[in-house]
N, C-alpha and C positions, 0 to 999 in steps of 0.2 A: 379462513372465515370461521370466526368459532364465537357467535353469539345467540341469545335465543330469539325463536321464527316470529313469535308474539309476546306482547307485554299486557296479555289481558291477564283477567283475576284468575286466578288458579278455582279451579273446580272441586266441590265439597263433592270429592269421591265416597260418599257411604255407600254399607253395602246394597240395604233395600232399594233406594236412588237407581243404582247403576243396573242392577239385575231387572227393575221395571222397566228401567230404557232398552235395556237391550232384549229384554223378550218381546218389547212393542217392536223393535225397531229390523230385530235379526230373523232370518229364516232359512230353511234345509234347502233352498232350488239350488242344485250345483251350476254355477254358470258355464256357458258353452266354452267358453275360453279354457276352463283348464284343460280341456282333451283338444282340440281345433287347433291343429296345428299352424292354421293361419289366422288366428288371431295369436297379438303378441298383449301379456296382460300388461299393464302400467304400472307404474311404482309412485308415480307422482313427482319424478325427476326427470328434466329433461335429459340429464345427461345417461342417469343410467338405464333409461327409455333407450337410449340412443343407440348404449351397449347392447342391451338385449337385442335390437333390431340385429346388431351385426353378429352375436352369438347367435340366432335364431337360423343365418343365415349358412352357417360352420355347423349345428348339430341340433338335435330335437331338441327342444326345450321342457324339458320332464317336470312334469306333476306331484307334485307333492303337499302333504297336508301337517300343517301342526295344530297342537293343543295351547289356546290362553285360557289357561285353566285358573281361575279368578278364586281365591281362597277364601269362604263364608264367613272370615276373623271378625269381631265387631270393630276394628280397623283394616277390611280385605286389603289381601295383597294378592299379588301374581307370581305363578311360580316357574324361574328360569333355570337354567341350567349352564354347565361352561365344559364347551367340548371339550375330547379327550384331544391332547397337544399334539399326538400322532395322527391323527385321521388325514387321508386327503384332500376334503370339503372344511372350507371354514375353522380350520385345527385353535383348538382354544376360545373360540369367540363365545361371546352369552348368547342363546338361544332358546326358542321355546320349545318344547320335546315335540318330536314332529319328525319326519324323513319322506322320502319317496312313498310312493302310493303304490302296491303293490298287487297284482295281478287276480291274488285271493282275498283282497280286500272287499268287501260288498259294500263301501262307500269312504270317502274321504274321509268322514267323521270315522266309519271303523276304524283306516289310517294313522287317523291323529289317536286313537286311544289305543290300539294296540301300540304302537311307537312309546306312549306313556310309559305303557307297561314295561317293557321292553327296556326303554333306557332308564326309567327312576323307580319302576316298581312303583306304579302309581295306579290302584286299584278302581275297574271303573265300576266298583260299587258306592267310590263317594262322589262320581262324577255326574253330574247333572248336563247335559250339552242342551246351550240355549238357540244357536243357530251360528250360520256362517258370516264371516266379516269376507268384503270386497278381497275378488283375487289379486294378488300380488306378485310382481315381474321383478327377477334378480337378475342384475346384470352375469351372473354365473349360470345360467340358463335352466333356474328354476323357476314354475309357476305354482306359489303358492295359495292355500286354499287354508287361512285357519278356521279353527273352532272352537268358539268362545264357550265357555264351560264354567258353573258355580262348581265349586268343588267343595262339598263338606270336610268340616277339620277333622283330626283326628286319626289321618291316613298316618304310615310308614313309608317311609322308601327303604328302596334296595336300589344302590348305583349299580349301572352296569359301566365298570370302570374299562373297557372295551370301547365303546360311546362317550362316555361323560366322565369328567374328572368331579364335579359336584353340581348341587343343587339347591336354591336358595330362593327365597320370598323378598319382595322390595314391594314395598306399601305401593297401593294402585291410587293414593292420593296424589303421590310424588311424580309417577309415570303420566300421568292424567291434567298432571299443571302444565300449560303451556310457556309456562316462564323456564319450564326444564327443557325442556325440546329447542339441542343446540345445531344449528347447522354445520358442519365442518366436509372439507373438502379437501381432495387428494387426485395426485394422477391415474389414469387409468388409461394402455391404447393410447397414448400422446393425446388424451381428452381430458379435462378437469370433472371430476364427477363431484356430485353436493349430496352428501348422506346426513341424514338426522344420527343424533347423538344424545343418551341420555345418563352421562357420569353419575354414578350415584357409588359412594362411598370408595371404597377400591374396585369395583366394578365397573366395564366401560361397556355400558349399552348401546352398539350402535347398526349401520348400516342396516341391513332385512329385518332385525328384530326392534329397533328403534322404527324403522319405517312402517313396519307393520302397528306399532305401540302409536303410533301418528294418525295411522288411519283411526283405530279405533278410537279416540280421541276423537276425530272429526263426527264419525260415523254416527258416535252415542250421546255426545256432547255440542256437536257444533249446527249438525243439519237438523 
């Protein structure tokens, strides 16, 4: 299956626009689900709902936070990354800087910005965190928690080539059309799973960070 979910008008992502929605819209309450081991968060697929339920069932389902760290361009974009092709999670996939939540963290948002730091050198003196988007269930037994973030321009990075092989912006007009938002679907466990997908140039945006790109989509845009 590889079409898009909607054929409505693509959305005039500006930056003022997006950053009033989402300050009206987002907020810090952590929800119970990320730590409540009996609640399993959703993804908004049945099938990969279906996975977690049976991961959930084989090991904890660990907590974890990333940064949608939104770039203040007067065309914003979003800034992703492409794992390192060694790792044992997700090796090479686009992702938004983010990882496990960790023990000395004093909150998920601390999480998602030390992780920044950490894998792109991504200083949170130009980061602004606006609030949290809807937790998020991977059928690989993560429960994510991002954090939408303006990010002033002007930053550096420094890869941590250990984590990430690089790091790149792709306009948040384009993530934001739901005429890009492609469904495709693959085996998983003798189960058909249906992941969003968001191709953009040589880059294959899909599964957890296409899914989470969907939510926020819905979350800022649709409700």
């Amino acid at each position: 299956m590889n079409k898009p979910i909607l054929k409505s008008d693509p959305v005039a992502a500006g930056a003022a626009d997006f950053f009033a929605r989402s300050r009206a819209k987002l907020g810090f309450d952590v929800p119970l689900g990320l730590y409540d081991p009996n609640i399993i968060p959703a993804s908004g697929d049945p099938g990969t709902d279906k996975m977690l339920e049976i991961v959930a069932r084989e090991q904890p389902v660990r907590p974890a936070a990333v940064l949608i760290a939104v770039v203040d361009h007067p065309e914003p974009t979003i800034l992703l990354t492409q794992r390192s092709a060694h790792l044992n999670d997700h090796a090479g996939q686009i992702a938004f800087p983010g990882g496990k939540i960790d023990a000395t963290d004093a909150s998920p948002l601390d999480a998602a910005l030390r992780e920044a730091e950490e894998e792109v050198g991504l200083s949170r003196d130009f980061v602004e965190p606006i609030g949290y988007l809807d937790l998020y269930g991977t059928a690989f037994g993560f429960r994510i928690l991002p954090t939408v973030a303006r990010v002033r321009p002007g930053f550096e990075l420094t890869i941590n080539h250990s984590e990430v092989d690089d790091a790149f912006e792709v306009p948040l007009s384009f993530l934001m059309n739901p005429v890009n938002h492609q469904v495709h679907s693959k085996e998983f466990r003798g189960m058909e799973r249906f992941y969003y997908a968001m191709p953009f140039a040589e880059r294959y945006i899909w599964g957890a960070t296409a899914g989470m790109l969907r939510v926020l989509y819905e979350r800022i845009y649709s409700s």
